[in-house]
matplotlib code that plots the C-alpha trace (Angstrom):
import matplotlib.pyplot as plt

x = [64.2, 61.4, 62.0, 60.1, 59.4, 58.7, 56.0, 56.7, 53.3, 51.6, 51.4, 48.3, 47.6, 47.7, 43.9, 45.1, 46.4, 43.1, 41.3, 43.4, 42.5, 38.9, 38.9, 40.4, 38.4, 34.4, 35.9, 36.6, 33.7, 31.4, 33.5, 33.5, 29.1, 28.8, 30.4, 28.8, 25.4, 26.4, 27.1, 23.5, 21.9, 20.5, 22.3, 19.2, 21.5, 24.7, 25.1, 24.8, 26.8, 29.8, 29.8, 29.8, 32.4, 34.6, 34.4, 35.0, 38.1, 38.9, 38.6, 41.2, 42.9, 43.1, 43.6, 46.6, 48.1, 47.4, 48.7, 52.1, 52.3, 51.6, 54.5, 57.0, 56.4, 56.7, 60.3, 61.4, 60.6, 61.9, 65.0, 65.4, 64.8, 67.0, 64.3, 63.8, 61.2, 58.3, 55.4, 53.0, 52.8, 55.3, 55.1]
y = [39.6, 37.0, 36.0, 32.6, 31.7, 28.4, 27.1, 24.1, 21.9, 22.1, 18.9, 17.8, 17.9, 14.0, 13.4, 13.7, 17.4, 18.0, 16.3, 18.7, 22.0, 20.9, 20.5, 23.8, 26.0, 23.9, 24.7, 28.7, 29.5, 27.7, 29.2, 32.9, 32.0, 31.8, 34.6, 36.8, 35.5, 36.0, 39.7, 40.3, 38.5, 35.6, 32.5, 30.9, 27.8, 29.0, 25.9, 23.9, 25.8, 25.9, 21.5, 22.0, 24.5, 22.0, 18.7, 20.1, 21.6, 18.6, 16.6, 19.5, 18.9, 15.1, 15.4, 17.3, 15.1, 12.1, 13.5, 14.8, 11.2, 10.0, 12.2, 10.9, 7.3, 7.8, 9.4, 7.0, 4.3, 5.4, 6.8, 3.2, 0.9, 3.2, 4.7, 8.1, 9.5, 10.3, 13.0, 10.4, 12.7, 11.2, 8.4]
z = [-114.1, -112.4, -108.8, -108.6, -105.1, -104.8, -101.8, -100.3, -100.2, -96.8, -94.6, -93.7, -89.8, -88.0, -86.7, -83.4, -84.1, -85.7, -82.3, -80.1, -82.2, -82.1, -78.8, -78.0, -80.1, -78.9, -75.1, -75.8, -78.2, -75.1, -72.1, -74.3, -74.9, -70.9, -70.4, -72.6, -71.2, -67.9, -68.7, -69.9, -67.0, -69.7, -68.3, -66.2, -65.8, -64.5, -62.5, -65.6, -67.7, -65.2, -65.4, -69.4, -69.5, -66.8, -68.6, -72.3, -70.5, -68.6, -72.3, -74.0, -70.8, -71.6, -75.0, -75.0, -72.2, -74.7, -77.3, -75.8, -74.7, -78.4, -79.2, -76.4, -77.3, -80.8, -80.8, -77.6, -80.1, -83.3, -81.5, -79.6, -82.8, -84.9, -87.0, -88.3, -86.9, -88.4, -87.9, -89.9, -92.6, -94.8, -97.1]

ax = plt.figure().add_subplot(projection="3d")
ax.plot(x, y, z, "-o")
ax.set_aspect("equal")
plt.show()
């Protein structure tokens, strides 16, 4: 007796998903590369470092506001013009 599983295709992530994630992982590999240079005393430009490390996490900080806002306006619209609403990953 064959149990066949069946896997449902994966959706594709929207861009601004994608954006998000990127963003997320470019401000922790930097923020974990200071720190690790900070431990071995090889971080000449600490000062420098510290205003990198702010403003990629002031842009994940940015880019996840915009994107939950994305997400509110797209189900305030599709609920208020009686649409179904859609994650932009269906046709």
């Amino acid at each position: 007796m064959k149990i066949i599983i069946e896997k449902k295709p994966r959706k594709k992530w929207q861009f601004s998903k994608c954006w998000l994630a990127a963003c997320i992982v470019i401000s922790l590999i930097f923020t974990a590369a200071s720190y690790i240079l900070a431990a071995y005393d090889k971080n000449p430009v600490a000062e420098l470092s510290a205003s990198v490390i702010e403003a990629l996490w002031g842009a994940s900080g940015t880019s996840f506001v915009g994107y939950a806002l994305q997400n509110c306006v797209r189900a305030f619209t599709s609920s208020k013009f009686g649409l179904p609403a859609k994650n932009g990953n269906e046709e």
